[in-house]
Backbone bond lengths (Angstrom), bond angles and torsions (degrees), N, CA, C in turn:
res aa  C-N    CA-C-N  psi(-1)  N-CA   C-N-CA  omega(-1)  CA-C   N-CA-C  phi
1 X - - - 1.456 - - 1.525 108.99 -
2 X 1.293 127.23 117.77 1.230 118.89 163.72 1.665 145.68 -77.48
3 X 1.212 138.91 149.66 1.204 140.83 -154.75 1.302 117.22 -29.50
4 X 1.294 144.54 141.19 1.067 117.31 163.54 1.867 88.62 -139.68
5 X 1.713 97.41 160.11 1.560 110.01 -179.81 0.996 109.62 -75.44
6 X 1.638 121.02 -174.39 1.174 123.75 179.98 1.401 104.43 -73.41
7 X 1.484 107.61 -54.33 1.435 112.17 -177.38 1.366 113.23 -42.15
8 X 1.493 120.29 -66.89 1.607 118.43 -173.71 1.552 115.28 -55.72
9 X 1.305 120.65 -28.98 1.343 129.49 148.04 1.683 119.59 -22.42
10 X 1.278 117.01 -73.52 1.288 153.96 175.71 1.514 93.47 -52.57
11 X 1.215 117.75 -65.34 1.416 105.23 -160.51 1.334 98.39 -76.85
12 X 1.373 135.29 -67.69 1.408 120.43 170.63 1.289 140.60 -19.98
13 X 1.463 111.99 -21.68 1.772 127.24 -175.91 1.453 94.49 -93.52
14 X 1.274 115.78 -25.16 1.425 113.13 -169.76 1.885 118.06 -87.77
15 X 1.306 87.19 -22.92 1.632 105.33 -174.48 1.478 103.81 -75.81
16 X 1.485 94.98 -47.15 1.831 93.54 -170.33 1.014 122.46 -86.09
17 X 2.129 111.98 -10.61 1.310 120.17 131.85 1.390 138.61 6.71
18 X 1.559 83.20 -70.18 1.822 111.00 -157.00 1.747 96.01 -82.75
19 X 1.676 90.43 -52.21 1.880 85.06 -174.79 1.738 115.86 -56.19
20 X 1.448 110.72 -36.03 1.149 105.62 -176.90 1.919 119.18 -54.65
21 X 1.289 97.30 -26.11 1.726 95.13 178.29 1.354 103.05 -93.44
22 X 1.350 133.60 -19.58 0.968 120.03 147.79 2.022 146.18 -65.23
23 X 1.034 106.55 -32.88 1.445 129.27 175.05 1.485 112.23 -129.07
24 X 1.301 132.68 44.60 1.337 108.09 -174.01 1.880 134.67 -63.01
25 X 1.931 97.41 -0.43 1.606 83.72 -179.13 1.268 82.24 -76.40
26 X 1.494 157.70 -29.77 1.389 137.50 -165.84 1.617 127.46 -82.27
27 X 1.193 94.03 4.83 1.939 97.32 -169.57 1.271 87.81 -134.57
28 X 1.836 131.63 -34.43 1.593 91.17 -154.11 1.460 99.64 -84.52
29 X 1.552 115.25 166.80 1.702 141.15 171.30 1.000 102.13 -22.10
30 X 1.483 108.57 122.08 1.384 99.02 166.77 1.682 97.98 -124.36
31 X 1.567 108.55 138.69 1.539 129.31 -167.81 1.270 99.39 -43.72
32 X 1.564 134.16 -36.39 1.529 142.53 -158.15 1.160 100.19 -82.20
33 X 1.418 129.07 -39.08 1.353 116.38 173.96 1.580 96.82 130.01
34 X 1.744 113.26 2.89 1.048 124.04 -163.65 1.609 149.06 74.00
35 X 1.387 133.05 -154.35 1.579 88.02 -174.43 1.355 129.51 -124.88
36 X 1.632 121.84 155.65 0.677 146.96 -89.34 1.709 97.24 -135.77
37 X 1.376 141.89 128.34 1.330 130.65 -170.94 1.686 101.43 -137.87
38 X 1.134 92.19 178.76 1.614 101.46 -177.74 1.767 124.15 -166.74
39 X 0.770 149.64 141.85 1.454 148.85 144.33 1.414 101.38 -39.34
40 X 1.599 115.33 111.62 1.758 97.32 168.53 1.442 100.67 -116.23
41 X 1.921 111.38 159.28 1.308 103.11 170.63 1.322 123.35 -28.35
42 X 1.442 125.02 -177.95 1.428 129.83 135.54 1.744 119.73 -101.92
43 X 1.235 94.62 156.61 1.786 91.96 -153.07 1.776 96.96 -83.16
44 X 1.822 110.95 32.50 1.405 89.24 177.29 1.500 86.84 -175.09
45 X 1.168 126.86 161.62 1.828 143.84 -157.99 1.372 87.31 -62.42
46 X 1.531 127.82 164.05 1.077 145.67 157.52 1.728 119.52 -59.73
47 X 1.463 104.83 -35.55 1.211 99.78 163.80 1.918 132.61 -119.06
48 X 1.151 83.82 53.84 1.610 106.74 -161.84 1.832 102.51 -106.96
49 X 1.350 118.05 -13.83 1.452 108.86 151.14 1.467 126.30 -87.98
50 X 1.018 104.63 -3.33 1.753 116.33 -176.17 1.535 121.89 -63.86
51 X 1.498 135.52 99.18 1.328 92.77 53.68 1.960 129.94 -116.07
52 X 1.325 89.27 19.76 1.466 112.78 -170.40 1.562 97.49 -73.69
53 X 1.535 132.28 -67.33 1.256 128.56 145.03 1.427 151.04 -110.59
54 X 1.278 119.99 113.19 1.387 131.38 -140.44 1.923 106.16 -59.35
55 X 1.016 107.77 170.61 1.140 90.00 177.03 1.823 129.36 -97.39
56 X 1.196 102.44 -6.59 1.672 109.01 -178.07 1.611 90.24 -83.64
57 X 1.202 120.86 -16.02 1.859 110.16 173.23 1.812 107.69 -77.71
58 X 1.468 102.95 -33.39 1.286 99.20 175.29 1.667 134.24 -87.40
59 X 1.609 89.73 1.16 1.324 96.55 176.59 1.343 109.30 -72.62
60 X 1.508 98.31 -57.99 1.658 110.92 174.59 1.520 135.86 -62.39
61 X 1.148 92.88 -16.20 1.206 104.16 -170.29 1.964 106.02 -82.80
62 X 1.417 95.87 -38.40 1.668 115.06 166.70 1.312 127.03 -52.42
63 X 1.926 82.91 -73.97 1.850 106.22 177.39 1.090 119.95 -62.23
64 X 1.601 135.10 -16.54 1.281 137.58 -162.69 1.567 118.10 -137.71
65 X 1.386 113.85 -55.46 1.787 105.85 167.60 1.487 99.85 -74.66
66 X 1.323 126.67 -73.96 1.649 93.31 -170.75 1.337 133.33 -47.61
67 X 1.443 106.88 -41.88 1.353 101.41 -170.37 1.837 126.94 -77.06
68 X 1.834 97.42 4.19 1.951 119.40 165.95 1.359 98.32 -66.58
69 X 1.871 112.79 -37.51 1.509 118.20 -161.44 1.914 116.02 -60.32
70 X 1.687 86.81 -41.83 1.601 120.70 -152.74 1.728 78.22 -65.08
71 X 1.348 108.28 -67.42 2.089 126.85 -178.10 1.361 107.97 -12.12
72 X 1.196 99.41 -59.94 1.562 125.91 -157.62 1.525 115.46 -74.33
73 X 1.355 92.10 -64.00 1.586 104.45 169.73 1.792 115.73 -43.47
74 X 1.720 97.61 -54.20 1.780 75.75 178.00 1.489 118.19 -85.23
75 X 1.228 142.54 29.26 1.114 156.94 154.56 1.729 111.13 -65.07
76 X 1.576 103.73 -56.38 1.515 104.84 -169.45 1.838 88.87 -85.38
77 X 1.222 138.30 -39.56 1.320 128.40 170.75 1.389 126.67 -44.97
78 X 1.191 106.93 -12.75 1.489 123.24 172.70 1.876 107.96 -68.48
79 X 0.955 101.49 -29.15 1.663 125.18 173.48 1.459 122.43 -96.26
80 X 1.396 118.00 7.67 1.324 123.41 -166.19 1.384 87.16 -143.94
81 X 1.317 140.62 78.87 1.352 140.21 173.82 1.497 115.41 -64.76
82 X 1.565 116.18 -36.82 1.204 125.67 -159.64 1.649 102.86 -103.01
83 X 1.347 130.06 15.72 1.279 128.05 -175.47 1.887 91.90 -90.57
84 X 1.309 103.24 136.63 1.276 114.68 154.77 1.683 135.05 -154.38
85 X 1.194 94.66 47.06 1.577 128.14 -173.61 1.291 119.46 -163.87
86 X 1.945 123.00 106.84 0.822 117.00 173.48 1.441 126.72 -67.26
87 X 1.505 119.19 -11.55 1.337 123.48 171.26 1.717 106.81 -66.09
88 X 1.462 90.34 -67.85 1.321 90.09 -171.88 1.631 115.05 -51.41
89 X 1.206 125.52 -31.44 1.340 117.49 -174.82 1.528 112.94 -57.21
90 X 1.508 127.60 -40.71 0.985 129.67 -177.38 1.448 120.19 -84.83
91 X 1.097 109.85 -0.97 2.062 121.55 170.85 1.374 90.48 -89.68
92 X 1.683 147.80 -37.62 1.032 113.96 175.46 1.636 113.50 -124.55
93 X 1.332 124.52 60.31 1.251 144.04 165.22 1.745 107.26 -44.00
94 X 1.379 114.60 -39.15 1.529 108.03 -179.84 1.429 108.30 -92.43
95 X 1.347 124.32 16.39 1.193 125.83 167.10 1.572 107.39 -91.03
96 X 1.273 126.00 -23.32 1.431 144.47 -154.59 1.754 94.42 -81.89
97 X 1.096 115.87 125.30 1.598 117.83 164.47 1.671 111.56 -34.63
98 X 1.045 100.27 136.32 1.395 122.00 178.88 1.377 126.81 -29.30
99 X 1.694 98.91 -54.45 1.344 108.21 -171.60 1.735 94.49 -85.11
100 X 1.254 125.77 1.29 1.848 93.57 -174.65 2.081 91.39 -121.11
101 X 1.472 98.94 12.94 2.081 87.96 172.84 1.108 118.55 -73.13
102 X 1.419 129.89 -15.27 1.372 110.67 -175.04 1.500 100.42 -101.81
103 X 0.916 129.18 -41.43 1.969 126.05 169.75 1.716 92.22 -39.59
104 X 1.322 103.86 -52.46 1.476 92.15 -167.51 1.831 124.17 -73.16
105 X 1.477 79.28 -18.81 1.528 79.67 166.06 1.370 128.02 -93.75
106 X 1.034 136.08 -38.09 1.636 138.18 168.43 1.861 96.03 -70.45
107 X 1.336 132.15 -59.94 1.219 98.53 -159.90 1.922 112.52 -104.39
108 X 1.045 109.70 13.85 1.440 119.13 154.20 1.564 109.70 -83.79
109 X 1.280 114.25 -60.35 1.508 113.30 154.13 1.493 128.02 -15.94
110 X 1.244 98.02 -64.67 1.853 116.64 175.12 0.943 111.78 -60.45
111 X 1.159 126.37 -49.11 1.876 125.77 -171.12 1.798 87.55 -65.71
112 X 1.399 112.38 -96.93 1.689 111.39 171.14 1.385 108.21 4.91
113 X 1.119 129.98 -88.79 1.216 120.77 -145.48 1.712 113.32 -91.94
114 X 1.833 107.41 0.18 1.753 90.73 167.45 1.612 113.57 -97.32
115 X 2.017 106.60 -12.85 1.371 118.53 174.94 1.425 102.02 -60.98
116 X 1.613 140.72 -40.49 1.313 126.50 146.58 1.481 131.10 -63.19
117 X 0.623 113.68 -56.78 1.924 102.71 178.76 1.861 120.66 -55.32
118 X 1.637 104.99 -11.63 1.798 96.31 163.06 1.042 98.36 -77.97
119 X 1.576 130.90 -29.56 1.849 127.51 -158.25 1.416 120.33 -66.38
120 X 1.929 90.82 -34.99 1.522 88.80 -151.81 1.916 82.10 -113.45
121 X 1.324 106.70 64.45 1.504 127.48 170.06 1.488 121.78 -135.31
122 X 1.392 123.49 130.31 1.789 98.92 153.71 1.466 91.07 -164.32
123 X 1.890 99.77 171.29 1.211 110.46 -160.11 2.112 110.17 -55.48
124 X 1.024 138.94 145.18 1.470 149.25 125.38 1.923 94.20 8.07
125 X 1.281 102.76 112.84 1.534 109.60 162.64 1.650 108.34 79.92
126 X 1.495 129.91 -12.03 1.363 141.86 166.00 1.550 103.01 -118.39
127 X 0.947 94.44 57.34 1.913 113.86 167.71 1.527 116.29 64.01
128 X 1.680 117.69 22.27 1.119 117.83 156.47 1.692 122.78 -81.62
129 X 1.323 114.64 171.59 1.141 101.85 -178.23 1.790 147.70 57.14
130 X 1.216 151.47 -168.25 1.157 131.73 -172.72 1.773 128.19 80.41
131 X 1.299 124.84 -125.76 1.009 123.23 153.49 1.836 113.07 -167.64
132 X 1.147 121.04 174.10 1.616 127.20 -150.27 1.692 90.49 -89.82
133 X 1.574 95.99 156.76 1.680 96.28 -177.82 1.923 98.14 -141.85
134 X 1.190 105.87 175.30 1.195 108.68 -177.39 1.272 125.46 63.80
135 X 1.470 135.47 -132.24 1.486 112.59 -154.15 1.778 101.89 -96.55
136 X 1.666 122.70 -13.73 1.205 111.75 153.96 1.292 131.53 -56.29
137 X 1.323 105.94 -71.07 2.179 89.09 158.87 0.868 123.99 -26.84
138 X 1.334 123.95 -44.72 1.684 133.19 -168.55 1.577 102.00 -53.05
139 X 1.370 103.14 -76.76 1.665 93.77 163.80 1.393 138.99 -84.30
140 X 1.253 131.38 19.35 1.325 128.54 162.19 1.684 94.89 -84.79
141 X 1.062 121.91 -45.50 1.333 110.21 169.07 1.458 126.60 -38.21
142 X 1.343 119.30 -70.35 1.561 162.38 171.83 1.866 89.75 -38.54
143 X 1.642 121.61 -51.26 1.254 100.69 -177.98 1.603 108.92 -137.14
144 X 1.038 118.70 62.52 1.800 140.61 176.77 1.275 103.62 -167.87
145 X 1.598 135.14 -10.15 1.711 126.98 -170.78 1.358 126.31 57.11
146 X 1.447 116.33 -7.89 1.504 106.16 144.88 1.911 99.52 171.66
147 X 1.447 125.57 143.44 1.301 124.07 159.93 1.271 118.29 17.79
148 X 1.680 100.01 -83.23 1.650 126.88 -175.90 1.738 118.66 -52.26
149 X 1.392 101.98 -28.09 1.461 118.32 169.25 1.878 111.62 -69.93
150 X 1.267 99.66 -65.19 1.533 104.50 166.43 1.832 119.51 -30.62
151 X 1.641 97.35 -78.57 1.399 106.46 -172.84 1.296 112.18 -55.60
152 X 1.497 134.87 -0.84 1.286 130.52 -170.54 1.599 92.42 -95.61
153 X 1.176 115.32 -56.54 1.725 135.80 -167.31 1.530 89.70 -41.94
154 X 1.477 104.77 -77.43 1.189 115.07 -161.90 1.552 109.99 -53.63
155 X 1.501 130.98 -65.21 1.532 108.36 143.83 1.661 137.71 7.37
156 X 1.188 87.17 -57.67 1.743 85.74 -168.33 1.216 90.40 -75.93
157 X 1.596 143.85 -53.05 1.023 134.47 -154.65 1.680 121.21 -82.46
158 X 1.048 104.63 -8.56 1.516 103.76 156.03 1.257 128.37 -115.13
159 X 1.309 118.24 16.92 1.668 143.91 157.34 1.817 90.25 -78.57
160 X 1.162 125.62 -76.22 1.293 138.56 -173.03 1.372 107.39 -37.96
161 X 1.408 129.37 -54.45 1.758 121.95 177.88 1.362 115.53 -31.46
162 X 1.900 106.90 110.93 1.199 89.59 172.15 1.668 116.79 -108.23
163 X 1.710 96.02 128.92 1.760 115.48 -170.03 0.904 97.58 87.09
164 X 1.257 145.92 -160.03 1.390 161.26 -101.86 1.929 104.29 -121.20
165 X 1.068 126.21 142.66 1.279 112.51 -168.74 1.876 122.33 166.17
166 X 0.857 103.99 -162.07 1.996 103.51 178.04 1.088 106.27 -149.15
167 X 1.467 112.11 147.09 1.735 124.95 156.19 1.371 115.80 -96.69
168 X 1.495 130.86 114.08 1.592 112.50 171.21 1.441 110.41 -122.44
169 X 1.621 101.50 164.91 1.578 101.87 160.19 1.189 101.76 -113.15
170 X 1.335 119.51 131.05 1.688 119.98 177.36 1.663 91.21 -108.36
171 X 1.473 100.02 172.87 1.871 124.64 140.89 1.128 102.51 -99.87
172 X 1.181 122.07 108.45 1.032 132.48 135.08 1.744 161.28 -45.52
173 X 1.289 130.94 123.68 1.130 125.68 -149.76 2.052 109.44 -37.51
174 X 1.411 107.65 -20.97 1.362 91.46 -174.23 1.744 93.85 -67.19
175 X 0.947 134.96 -36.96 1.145 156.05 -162.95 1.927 119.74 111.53
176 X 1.255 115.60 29.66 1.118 115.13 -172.79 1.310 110.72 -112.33
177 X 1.639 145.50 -177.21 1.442 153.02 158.07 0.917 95.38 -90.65
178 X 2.210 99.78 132.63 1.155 110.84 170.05 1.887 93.91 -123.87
179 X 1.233 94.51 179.02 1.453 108.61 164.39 1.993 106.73 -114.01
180 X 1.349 115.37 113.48 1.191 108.92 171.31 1.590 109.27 -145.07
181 X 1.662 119.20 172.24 1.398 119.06 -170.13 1.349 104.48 -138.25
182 X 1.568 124.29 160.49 1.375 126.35 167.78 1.407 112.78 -153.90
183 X 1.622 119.42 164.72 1.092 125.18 -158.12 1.365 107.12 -106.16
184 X 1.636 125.63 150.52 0.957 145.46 175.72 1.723 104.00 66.51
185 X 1.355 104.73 -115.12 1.946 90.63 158.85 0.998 106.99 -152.85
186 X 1.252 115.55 78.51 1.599 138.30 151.81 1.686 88.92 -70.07
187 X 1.458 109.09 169.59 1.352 113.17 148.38 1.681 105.76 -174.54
188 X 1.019 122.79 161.38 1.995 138.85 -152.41 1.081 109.25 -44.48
189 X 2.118 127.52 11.68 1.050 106.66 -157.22 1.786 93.12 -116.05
190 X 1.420 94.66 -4.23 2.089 105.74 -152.71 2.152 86.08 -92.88
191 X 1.383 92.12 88.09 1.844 100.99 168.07 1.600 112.12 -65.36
192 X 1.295 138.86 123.64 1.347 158.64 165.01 1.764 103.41 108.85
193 X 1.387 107.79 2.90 1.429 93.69 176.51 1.978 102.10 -114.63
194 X 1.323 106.45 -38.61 1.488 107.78 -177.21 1.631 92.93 -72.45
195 X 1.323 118.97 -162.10 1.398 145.11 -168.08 1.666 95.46 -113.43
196 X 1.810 108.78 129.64 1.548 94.47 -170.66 1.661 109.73 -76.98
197 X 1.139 108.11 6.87 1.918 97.86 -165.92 1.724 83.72 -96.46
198 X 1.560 135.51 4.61 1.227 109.64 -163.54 1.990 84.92 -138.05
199 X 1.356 100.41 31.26 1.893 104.39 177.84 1.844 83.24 -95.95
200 X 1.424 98.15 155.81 1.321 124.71 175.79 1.686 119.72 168.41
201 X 1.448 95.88 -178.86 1.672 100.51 168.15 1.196 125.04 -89.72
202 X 1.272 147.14 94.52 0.994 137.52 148.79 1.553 154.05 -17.60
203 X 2.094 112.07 104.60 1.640 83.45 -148.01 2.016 77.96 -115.47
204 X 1.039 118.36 -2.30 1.764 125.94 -164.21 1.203 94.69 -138.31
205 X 1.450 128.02 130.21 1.200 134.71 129.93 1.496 148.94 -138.50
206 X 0.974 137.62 124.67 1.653 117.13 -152.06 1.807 95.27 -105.30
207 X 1.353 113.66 144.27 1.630 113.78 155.59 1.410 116.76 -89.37
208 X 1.769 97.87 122.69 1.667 96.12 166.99 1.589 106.27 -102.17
209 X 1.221 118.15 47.45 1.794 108.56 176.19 1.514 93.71 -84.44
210 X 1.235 122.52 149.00 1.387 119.91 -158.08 2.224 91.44 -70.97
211 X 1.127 77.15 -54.14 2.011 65.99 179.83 1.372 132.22 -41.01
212 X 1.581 118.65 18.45 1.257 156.22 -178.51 1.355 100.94 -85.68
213 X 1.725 117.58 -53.02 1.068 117.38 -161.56 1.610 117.65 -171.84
214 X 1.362 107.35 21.91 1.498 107.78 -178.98 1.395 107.39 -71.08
215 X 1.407 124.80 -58.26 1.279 128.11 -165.50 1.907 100.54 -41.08
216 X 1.059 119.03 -40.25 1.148 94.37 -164.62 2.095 105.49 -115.72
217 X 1.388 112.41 -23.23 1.542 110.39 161.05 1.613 112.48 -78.20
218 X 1.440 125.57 -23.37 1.946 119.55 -159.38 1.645 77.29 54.68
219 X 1.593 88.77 -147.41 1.571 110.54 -154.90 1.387 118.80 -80.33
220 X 1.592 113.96 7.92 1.334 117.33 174.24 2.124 119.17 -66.94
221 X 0.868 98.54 60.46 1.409 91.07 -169.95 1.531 105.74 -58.35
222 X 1.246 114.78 -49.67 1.561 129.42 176.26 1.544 102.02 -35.70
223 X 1.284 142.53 -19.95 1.273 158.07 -142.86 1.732 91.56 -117.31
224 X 1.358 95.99 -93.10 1.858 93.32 179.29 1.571 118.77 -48.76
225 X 1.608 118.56 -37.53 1.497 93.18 174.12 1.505 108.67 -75.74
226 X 1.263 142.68 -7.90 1.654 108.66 174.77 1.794 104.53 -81.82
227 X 1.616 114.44 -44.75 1.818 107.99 170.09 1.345 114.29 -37.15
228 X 1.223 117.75 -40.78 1.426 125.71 -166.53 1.919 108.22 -53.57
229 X 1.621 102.77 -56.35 1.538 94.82 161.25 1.050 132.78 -61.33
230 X 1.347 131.57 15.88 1.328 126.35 146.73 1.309 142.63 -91.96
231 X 1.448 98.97 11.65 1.402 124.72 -177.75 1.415 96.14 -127.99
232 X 1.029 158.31 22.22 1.316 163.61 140.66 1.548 104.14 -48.75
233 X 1.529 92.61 115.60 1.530 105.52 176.78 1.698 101.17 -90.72
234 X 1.353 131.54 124.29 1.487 139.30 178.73 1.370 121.19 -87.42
235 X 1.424 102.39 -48.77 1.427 101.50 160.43 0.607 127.97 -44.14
236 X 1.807 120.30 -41.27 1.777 106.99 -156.59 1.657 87.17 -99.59
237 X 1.180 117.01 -36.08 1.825 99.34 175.68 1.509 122.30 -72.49
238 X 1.807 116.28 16.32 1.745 99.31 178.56 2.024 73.94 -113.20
239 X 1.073 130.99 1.37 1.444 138.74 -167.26 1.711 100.96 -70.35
240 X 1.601 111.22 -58.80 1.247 150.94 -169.84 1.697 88.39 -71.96
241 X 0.871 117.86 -76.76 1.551 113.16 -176.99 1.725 123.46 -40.15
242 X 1.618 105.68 -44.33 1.509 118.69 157.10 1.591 103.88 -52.44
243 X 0.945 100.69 -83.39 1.699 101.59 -177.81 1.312 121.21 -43.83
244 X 1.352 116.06 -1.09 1.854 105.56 -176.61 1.612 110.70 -107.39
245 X 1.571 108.44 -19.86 1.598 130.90 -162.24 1.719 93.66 -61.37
């Protein structure tokens, strides 16, 4: 942990103060020492999305950007004793002392949002690809007018990121599916930093940071996001949708 003044001392006791009466499963003590992150496998070979994504993109993309994210993150958690929810940590990121919101936001961010995007993946013919059934169809239908409506939306909007960035589908606080995007790795969950009409849960998201997929598209992104739906795990994203309602 590095030095801190009296003052930043002070102000930090005072901040997490405030969050604690505000959020206390996220600030108060937790006996463990609080929480707790990791590099986890991926639930499938390195080259087991291929040929949609190759596998020396997924090596690196695993072994090396997430796991800079995973580094980092417990570094500034070292300063966040009382965090024990990675959700919650990132809904109140502007509650977080000054000097540790942006670590916490890009690489708490990062971990978050690639620990979803291995999940809601799997190989072609082992539940990649196809299309969603049950009560997610039900409403992607109900509020996009059909599949083909969806996958187009969502398309455009992670074609559209410009530089580095995400495509998601959240539920949204009205409680409905939206299609929305964000930059660097924010994503629908970080309140006072996203836009509130575009905060939600996150049940889909794809990364367009080119280290996603240059090595093997260059600049064809238009290319990897349509392969990319063929590795779309459904289950686990109409799973996420149950679980977010």
């Amino acid at each position: 942990m590095k030095n801190m003044t009296r003052r930043d001392a002070l102000k930090s006791t005072a901040i997490l103060g405030a969050a604690a009466a505000l959020r206390p499963s996220l600030f108060a003590q937790h006996p463990a020492g609080g929480l707790r992150v990791g590099l986890k496998d991926l639930p499938y070979d390195y080259d087991a999305l291929e040929p949609a994504i190759d596998a020396e993109t997924m090596r690196i993309h695993h072994g090396r950007h997430h796991a800079g994210y995973v580094n980092n993150l417990k570094t500034a958690l070292e300063e966040i004793p009382g965090a024990t929810s990675m959700e919650g940590l990132l809904r109140d990121i502007p509650l977080l002392p000054e000097s540790l919101q942006t670590t916490v936001r890009n690489n708490g961010g990062g971990h978050w949002n690639h620990d979803l995007f291995w999940t809601i993946m799997a190989p072609p013919g082992q539940g990649g690809g196809g299309q969603p059934g049950g009560p997610l169809a039900a409403r992607i239908q109900s509020d996009f007018g059909s599949f083909k409506a969806f996958t187009e939306r969502f398309s455009q909007a992670a074609a559209g990121v410009f530089g580095s960035g995400w495509a998601w589908l959240i539920l949204n606080r009205q409680g409905r599916l939206a299609v929305t995007s964000t930059p660097n790795q924010d994503n629908p969950l970080m309140r006072g930093l996203v836009p509130d009409e575009e905060l939600g849960t996150p049940v889909l998201g794809l990364d367009v940071w080119e280290h996603a997929y240059y090595l093997h598209y260059q600049n064809r992104r238009g290319d990897y996001i349509s392969n990319w739906w063929k590795v779309v795990n459904w289950n686990a994203v109409g799973e996420k949708f149950v679980q977010a309602r």
